[in-house]
DRENDO-1510 file (C-alpha; in Angstrom, 1 decimal, always signed):
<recs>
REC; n; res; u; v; w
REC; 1; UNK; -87.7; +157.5; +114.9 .
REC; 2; UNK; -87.8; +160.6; +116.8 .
REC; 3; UNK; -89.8; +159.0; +119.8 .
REC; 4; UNK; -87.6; +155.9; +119.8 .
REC; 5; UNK; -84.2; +158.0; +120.1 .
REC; 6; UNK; -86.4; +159.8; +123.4 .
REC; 7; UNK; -87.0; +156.4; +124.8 .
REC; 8; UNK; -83.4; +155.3; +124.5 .
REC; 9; UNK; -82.2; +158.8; +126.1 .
REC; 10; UNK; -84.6; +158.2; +128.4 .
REC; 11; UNK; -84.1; +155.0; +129.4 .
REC; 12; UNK; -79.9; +156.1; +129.5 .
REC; 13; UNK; -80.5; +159.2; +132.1 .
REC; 14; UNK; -82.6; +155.9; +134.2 .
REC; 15; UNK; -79.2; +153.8; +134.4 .
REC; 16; UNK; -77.6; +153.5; +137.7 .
REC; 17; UNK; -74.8; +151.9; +137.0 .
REC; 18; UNK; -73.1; +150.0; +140.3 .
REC; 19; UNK; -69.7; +149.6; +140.9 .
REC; 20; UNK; -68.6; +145.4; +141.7 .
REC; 21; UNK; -67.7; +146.3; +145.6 .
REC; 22; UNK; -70.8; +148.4; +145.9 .
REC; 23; UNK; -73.3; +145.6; +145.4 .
REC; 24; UNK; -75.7; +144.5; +148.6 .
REC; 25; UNK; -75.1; +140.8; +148.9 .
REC; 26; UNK; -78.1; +138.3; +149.6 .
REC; 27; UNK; -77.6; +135.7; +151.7 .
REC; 28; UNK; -77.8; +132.2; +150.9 .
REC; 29; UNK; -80.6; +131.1; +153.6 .
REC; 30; UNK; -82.7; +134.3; +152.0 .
REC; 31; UNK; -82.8; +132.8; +148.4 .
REC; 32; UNK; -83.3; +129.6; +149.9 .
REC; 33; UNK; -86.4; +130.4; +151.7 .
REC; 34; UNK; -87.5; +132.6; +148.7 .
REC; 35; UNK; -87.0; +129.3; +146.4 .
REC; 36; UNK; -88.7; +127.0; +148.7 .
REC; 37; UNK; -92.1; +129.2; +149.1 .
REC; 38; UNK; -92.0; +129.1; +145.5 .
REC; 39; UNK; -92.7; +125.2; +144.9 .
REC; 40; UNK; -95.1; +122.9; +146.3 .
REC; 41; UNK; -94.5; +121.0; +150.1 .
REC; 42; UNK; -94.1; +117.5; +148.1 .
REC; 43; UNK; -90.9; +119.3; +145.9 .
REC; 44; UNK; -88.8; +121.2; +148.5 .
REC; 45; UNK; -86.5; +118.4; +149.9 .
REC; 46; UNK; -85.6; +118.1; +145.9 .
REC; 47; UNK; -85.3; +122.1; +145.8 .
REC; 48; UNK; -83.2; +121.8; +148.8 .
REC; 49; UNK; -80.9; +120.0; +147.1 .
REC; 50; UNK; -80.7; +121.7; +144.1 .
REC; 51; UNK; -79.9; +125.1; +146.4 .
REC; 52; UNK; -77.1; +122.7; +147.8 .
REC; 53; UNK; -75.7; +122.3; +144.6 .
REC; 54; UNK; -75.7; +125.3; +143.2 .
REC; 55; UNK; -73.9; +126.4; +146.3 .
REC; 56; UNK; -71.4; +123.6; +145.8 .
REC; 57; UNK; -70.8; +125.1; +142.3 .
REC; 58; UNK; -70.7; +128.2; +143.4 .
REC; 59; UNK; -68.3; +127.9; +146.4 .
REC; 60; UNK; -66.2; +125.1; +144.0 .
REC; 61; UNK; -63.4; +127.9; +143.0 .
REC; 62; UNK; -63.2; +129.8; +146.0 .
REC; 63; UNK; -62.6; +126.1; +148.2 .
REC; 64; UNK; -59.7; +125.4; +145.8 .
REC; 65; UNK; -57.6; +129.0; +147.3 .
REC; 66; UNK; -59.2; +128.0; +150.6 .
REC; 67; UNK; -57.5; +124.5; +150.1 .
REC; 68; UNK; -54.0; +126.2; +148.6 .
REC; 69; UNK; -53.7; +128.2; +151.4 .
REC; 70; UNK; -54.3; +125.7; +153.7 .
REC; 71; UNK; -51.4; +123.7; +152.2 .
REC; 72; UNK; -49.2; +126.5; +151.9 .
REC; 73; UNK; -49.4; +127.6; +155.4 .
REC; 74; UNK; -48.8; +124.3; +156.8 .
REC; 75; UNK; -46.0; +123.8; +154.6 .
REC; 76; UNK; -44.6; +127.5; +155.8 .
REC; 77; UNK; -45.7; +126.7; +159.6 .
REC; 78; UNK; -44.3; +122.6; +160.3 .
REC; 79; UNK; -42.9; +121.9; +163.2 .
REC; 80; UNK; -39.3; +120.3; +163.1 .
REC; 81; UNK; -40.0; +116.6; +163.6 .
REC; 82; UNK; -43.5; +116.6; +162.2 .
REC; 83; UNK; -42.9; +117.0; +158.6 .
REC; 84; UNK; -43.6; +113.6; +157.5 .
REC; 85; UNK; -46.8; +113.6; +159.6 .
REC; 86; UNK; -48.0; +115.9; +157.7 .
REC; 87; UNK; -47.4; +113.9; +154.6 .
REC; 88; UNK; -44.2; +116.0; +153.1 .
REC; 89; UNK; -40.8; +114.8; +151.6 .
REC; 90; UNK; -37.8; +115.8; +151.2 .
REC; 91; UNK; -38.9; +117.7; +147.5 .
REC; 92; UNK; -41.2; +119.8; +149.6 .
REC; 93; UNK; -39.0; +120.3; +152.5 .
REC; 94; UNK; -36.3; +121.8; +150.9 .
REC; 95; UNK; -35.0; +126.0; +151.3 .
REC; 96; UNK; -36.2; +126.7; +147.5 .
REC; 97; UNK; -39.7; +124.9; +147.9 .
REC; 98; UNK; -40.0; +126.6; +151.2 .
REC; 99; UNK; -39.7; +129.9; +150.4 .
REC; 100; UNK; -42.0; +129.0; +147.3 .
REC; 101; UNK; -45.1; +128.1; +149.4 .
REC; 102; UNK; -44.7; +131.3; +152.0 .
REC; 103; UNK; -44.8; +133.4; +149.1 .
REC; 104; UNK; -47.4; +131.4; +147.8 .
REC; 105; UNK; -49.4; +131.6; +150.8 .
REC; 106; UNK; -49.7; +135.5; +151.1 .
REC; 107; UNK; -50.5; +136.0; +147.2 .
REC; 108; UNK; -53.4; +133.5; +147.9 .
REC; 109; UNK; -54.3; +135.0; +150.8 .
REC; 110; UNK; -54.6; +138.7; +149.4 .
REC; 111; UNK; -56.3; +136.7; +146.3 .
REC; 112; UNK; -58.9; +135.9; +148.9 .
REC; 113; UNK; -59.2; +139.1; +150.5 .
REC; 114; UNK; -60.0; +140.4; +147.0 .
REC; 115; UNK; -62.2; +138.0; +145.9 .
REC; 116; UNK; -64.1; +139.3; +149.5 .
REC; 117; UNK; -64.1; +143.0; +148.0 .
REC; 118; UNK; -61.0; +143.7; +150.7 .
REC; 119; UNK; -58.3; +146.1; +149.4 .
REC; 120; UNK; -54.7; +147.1; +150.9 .
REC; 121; UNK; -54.8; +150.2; +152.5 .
REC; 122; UNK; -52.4; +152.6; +150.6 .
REC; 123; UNK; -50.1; +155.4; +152.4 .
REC; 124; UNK; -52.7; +157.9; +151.3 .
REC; 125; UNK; -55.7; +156.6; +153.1 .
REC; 126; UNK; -53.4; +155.0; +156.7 .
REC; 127; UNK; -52.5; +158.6; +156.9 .
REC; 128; UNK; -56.3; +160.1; +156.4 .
REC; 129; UNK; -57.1; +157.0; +159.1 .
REC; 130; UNK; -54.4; +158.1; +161.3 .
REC; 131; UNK; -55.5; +161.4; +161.1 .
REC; 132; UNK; -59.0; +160.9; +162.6 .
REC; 133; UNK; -61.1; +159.0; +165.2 .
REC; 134; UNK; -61.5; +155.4; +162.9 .
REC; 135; UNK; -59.9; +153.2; +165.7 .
REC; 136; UNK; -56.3; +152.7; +164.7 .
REC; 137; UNK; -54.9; +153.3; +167.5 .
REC; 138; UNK; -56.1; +150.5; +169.9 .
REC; 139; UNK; -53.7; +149.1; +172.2 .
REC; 140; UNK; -52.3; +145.9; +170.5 .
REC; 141; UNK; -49.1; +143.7; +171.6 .
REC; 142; UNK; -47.3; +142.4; +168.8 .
REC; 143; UNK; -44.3; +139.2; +169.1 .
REC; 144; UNK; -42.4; +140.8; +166.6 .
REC; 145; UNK; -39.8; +138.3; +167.7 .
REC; 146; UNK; -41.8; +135.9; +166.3 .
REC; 147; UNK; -42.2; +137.5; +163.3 .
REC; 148; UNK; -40.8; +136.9; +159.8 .
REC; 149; UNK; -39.2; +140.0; +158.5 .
REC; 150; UNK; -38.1; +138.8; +155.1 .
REC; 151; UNK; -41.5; +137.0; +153.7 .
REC; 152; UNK; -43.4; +140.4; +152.8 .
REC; 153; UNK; -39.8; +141.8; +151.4 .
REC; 154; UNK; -39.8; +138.9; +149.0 .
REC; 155; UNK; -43.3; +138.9; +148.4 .
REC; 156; UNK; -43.7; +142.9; +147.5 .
REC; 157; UNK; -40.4; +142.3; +145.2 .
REC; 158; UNK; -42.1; +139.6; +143.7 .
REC; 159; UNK; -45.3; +141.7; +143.0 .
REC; 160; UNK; -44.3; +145.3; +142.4 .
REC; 161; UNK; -47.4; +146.2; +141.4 .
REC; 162; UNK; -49.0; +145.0; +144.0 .
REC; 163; UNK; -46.6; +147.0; +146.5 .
REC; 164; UNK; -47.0; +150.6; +144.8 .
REC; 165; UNK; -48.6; +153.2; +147.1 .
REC; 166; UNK; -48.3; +150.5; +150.3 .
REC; 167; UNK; -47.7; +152.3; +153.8 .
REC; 168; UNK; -43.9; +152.4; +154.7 .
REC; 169; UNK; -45.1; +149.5; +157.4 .
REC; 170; UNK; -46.1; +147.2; +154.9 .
REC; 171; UNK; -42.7; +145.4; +154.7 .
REC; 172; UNK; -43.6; +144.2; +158.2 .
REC; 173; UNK; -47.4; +143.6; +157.8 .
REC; 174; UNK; -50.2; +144.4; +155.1 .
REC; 175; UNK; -53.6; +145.9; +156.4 .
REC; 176; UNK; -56.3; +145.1; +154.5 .
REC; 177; UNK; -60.0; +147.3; +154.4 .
REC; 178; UNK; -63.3; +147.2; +152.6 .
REC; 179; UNK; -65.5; +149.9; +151.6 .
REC; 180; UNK; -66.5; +152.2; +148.7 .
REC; 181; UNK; -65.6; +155.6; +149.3 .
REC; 182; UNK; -63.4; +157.8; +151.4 .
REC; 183; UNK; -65.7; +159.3; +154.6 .
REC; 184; UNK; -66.2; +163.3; +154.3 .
REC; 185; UNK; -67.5; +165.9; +156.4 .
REC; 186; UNK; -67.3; +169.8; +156.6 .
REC; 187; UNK; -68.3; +172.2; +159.0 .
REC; 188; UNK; -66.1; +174.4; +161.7 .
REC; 189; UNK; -65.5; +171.5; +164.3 .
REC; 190; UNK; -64.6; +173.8; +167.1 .
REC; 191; UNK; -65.2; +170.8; +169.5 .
REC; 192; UNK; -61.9; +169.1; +167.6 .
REC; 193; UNK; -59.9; +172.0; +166.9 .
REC; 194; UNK; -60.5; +172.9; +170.7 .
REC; 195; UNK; -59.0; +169.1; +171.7 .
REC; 196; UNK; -55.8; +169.3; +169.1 .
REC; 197; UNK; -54.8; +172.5; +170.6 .
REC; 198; UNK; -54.9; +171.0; +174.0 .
REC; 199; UNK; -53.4; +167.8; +172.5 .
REC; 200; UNK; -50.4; +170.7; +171.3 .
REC; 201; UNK; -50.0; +172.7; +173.9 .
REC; 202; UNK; -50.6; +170.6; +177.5 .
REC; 203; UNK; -50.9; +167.0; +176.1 .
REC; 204; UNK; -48.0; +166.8; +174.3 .
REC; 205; UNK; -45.6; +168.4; +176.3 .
REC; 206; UNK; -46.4; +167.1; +179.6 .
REC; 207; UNK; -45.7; +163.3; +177.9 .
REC; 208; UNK; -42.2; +165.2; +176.7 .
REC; 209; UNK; -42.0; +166.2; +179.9 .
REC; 210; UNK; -42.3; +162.5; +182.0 .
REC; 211; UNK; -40.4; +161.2; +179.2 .
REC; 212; UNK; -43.9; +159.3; +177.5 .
REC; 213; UNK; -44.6; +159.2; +173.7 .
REC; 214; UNK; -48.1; +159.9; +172.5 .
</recs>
């Protein structure tokens, strides 16, 4: 009894255990390949097939949210005089169904996101990002004229806990990242502290000065 309880300790200190979003995906065309060197040349058109349908399976849920979001967002997005082109009635046209589908549409799309190991970025980590060099601050024009300030409102109020710890900015737009950790580093970086004082104390107030914001 006493070696068998070793073995299981053993065996417990040798478990890695791996968190969902940490996993290394395999493609599809790799297994495939694998599969097909593992049958004869007479039997690989049948184990061709079989690979298609056990993609087919595979795939079978996440083409039903592909297909609801799809419909939702063409439902959100008609243009006036097209609606019966693009097979809707009156039922489906109306303010209440409208609004139904929109909010429909974004919890489907951050359901995919998910089901792609994507997360929302919280206040917490925008602020780390902002704080470093991880490429937030691209130059990017945005129609916000275009832009629907109420959907997200309604959608966050809808899904409260979906909304806790969300940047301020998330009423306006919902960034989404994917990873398994937060990046760390130590040392003395003189070379950084050397550009934020220059940022402070030329930088910042010559763009004061011209009347520019950072």
């Amino acid at each position: 009894m006493a070696e068998s309880h070793t073995d299981a300790s053993e065996a417990q200190d040798n478990l890695i255990r791996i968190r969902n979003s940490a996993h290394i995906p395999v493609g599809l065309n790799f297994l495939k390949d694998a599969a097909l060197k593992l049958v004869n040349d007479n039997e690989r058109a049948a184990m061709s097939d079989v690979v298609r349908m056990l993609r087919s399976l595979f795939h079978y849920e996440s083409l039903e949210k592909r297909d609801r979001v799809k419909t939702n967002f063409t439902l959100a997005n008609v243009q006036k005089g097209e609606e019966r082109l693009v097979g809707y009635d009156e039922d489906s046209l109306g303010p209440v169904s409208f609004e139904h589908s929109s909010v429909d549409f974004v919890g489907e799309f951050c359901t995919l996101m998910a089901d792609a190991e994507f997360t929302l970025l919280t206040q917490k980590e925008w602020e780390l990002a902002s704080a470093e060099d991880f490429m937030f601050t691209l130059p990017v024009t945005i129609n916000w004229a275009s832009h629907d300030e109420s959907l997200l409102k309604m959608f966050l109020s809808k899904n409260p806990s979906l909304a806790s710890g969300l940047p301020q900015f998330s009423q306006r737009a919902l960034v989404f990242k994917r990873g398994t950790g937060i990046a760390r580093a130590k040392g003395l970086f003189i070379m950084e502290k050397i550009e934020m004082l220059l940022d402070m104390l030329v930088k910042e107030p010559f763009l004061k000065l011209i009347g520019r914001s950072q």
